[in-house]
C-alpha positions as CSV (number, residue, x, y, z in Angstrom):
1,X,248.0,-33.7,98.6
2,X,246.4,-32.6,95.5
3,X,244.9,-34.9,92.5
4,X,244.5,-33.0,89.3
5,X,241.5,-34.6,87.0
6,X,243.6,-34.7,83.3
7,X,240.4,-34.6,81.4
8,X,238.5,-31.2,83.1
9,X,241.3,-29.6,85.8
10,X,239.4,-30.5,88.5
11,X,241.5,-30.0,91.4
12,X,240.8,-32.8,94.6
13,X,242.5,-31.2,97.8
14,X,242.5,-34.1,100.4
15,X,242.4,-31.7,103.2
16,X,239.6,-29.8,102.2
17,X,237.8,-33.1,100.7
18,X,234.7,-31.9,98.3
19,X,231.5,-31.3,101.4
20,X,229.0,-30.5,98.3
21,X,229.4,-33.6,97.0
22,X,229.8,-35.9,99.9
23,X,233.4,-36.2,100.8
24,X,234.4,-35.0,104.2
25,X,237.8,-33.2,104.5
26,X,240.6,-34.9,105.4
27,X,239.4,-37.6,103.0
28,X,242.6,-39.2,101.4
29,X,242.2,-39.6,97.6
30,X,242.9,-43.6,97.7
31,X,240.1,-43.8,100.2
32,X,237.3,-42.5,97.8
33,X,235.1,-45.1,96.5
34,X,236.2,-47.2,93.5
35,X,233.0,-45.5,91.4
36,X,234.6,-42.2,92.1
37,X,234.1,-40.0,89.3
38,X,235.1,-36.0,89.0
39,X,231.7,-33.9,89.5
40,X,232.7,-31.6,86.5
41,X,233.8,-34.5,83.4
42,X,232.3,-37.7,85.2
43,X,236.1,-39.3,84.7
44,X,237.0,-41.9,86.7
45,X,240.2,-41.8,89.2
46,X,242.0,-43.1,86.7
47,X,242.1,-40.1,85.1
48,X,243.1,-38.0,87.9
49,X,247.5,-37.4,88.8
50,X,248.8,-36.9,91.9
51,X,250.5,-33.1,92.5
């Protein structure tokens, strides 16, 4: 699944995860750290919708 940051764009793809910042593919959005923000805006998951 994809989560779309609603601020930026910034697209999370669970299967390929986000390796420059940490996140290993595979890595299910829910499973992200509370803290999560998106690397682009600095949002926090609230801000991101599932697509």
């Amino acid at each position: 699944m994809k989560y779309i940051c609603e601020a930026c764009g910034w697209e999370y793809d669970e299967e390929l995860g986000d390796p420059e910042n940490g996140i290993a593919p595979g890595t299910k959005f829910e499973d992200l750290p509370d803290d999560f923000e998106c690397p682009v805006c600095g949002v926090g998951k609230d801000m991101f919708s599932a697509q």
